[in-house]
C-alpha positions as CSV (number, residue, x, y, z in Angstrom):
1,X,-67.3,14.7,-54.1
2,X,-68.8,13.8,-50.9
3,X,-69.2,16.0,-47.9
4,X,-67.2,14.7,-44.8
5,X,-68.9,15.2,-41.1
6,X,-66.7,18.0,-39.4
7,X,-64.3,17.0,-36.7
8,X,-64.3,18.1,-33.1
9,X,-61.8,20.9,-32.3
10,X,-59.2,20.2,-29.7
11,X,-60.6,22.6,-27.2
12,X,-64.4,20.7,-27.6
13,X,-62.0,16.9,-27.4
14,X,-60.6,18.3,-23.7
15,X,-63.8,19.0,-22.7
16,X,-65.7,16.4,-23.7
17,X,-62.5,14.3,-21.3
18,X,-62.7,16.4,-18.5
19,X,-66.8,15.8,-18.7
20,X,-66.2,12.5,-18.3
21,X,-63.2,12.1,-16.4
22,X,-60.3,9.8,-16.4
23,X,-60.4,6.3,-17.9
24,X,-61.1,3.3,-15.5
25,X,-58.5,1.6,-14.4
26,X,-58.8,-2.0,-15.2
27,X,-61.1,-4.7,-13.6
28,X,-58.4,-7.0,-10.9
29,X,-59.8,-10.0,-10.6
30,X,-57.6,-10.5,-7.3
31,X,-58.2,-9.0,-3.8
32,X,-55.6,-8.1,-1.5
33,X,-56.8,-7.2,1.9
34,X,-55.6,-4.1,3.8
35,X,-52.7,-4.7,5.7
36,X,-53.5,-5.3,9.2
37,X,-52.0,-3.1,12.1
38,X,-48.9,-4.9,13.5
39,X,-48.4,-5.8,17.2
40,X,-45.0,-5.9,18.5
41,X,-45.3,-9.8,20.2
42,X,-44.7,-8.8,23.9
43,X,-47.2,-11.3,25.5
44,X,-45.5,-14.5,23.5
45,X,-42.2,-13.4,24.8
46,X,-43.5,-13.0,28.5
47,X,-44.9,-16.7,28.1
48,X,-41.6,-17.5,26.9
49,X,-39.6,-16.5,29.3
50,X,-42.0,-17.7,32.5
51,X,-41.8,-21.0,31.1
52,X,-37.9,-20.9,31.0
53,X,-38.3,-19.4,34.9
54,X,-40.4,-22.3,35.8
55,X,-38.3,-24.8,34.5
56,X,-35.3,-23.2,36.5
57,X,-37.2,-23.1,39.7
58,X,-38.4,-26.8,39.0
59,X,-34.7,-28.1,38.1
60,X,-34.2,-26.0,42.0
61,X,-36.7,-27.6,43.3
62,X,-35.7,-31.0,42.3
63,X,-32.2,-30.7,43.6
64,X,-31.5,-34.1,42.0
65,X,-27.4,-34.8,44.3
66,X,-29.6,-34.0,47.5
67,X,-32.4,-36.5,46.8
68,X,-30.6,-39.6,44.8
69,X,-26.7,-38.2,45.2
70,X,-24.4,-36.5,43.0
71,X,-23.2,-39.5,41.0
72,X,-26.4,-40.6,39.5
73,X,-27.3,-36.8,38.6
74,X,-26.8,-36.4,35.0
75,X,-24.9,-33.0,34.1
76,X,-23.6,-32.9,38.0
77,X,-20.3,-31.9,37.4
78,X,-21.8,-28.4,35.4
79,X,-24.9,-27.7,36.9
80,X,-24.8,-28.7,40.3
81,X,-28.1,-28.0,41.8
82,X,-30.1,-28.4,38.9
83,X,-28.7,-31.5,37.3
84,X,-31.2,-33.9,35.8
85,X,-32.2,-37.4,36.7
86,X,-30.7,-40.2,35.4
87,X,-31.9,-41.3,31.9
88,X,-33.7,-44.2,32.8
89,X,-36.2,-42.1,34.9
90,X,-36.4,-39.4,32.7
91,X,-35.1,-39.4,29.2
92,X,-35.8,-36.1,28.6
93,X,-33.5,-34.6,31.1
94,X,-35.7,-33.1,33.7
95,X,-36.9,-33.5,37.3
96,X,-38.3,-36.1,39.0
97,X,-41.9,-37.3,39.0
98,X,-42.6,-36.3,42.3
99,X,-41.0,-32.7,41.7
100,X,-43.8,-32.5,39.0
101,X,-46.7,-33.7,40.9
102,X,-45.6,-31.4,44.0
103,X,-45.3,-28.2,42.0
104,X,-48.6,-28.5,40.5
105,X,-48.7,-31.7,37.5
106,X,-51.7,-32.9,36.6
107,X,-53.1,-36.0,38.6
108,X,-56.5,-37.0,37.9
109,X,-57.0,-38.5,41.2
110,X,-55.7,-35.4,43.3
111,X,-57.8,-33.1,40.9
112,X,-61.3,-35.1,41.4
113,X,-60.9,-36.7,44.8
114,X,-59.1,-33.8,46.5
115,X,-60.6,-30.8,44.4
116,X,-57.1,-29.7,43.8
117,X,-58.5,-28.5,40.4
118,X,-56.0,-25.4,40.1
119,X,-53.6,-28.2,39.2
120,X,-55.3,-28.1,35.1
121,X,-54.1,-24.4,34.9
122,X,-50.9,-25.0,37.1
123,X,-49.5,-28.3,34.6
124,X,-49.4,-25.3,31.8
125,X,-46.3,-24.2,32.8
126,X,-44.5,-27.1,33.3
127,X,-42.3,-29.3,31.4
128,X,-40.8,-32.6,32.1
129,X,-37.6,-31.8,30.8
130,X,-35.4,-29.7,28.7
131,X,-36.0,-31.6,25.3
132,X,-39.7,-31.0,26.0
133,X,-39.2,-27.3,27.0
134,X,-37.0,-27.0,23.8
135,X,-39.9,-28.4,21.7
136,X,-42.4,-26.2,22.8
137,X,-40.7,-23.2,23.2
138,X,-39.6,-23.1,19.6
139,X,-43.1,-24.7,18.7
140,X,-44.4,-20.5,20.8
141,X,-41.8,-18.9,18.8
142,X,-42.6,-19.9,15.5
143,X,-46.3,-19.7,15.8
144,X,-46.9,-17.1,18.7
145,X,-44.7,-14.5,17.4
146,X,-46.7,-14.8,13.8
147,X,-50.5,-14.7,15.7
148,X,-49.4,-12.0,18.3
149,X,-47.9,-9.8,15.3
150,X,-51.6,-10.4,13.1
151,X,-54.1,-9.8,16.0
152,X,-52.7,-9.0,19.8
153,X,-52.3,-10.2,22.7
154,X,-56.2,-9.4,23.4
155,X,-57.0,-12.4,21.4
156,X,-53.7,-14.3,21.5
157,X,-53.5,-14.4,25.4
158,X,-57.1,-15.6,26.0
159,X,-56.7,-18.0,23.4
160,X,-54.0,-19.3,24.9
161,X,-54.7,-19.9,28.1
162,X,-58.1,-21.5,27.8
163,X,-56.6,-23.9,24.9
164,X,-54.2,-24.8,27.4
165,X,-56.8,-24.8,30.1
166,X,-59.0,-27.1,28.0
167,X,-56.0,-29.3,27.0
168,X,-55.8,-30.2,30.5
169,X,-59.2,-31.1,31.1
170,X,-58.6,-33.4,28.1
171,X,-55.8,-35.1,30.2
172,X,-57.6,-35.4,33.1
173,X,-60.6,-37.5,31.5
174,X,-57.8,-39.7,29.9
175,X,-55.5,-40.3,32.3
176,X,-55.1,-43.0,35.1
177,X,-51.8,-43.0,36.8
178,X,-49.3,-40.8,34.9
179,X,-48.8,-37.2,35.9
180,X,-49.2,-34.7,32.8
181,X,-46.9,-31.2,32.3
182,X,-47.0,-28.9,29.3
183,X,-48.0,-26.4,27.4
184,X,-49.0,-28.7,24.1
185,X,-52.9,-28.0,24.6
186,X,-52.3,-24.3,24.8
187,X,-49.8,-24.6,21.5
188,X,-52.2,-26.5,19.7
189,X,-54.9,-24.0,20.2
190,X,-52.6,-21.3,18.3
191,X,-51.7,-23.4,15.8
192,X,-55.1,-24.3,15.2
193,X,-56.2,-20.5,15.3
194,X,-52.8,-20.1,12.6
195,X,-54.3,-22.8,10.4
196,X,-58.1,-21.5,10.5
197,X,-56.6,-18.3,9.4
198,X,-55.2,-19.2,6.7
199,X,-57.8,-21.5,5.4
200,X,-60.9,-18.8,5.6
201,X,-58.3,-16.2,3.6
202,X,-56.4,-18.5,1.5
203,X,-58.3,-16.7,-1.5
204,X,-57.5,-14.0,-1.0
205,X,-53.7,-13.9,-0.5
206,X,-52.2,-13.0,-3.7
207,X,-48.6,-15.0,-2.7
208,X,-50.4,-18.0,-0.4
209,X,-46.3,-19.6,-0.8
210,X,-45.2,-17.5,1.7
211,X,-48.1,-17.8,4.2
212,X,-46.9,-20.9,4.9
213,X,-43.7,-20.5,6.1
């Protein structure tokens, strides 16, 4: 009959696992980062609504009945004052040209002949009509309100004001005759910030479907 090797007690098995401590837990192959700190989007709204205010005092400004009368004014009838220009000046329904250029659009000749070169930070905040105010403004929602939440308005607002800024020099070396309004430079900067984002952490993100909506 052989001889079997004696077994451990209990007391010497619970010592030998507090000795060496709890299991590991197993390897994850995927990395979630740390949840960021979230920043309630004040600064996107404030650019928000000053863009709506400028378009207001622009569409004041304009006062389309006093400059080609009320019956050419589109909208006359409900807005009065700030009725647009007929269509086949501005399809868009906004101001006139010359309301653009006076309240600071961006003319090439006026920003390198005259040195009127606040005009590239000036064109940021204006649109040339409510379809394009509409476009951008939901364009700063959707992507602002994401970027601001993520990182700040320390690195939002800078971002986009020298997009914008740098948007506008763009323009200037481009253009010729027209007049150029918007914030598109400054919107493209965030979304190209958005998209650089998510490209250097795509990796990482253990459900990348909803970081792109």
């Amino acid at each position: 009959m052989s001889k079997s090797s004696p077994l451990p007690s209990d007391i010497e098995s619970a010592g030998s696992y507090m000795a060496a401590g709890p299991p590991s837990p197993p390897c994850n192959l995927y990395f979630s980062p740390p949840p960021r700190k979230s920043w309630f989007p004040l600064l996107v709204q404030i650019i928000f609504w000053a863009n709506i205010a400028m378009f207001v005092l622009t569409m004041r400004e304009n006062n389309c009945p006093e400059r080609i009368g009320a019956d050419s004014c589109v909208f006359y009838a409900y807005l009065g004052r700030y009725s647009f220009q007929p269509l086949n000046e501005n399809p868009l329904y906004g101001p006139s040209l010359a309301t653009l250029e006076d309240l600071g659009g961006l003319d090439r000749k006026r920003v390198v002949n005259n040195g009127e070169g606040w005009r590239l930070w000036f064109c940021i905040w204006l649109h040339a009509g409510a379809i394009h105010l509409l476009a951008n403004m939901f364009s700063l929602l959707f992507i602002g309100i994401r970027l601001e939440s993520e990182f700040g308005f320390l690195r939002i607002g800078p971002l986009y004001l020298l997009s914008g800024f740098g948007g506008s020099l763009l323009s200037a070396l481009h253009l010729r005759s027209s007049i150029s309004v918007g914030a598109s430079g400054a919107l493209f900067g965030l979304l190209g910030a958005m998209l650089s984002e998510l490209i250097t952490n795509w990796t990482i993100y253990t459900e990348k479907v909803p970081r792109l909506l």
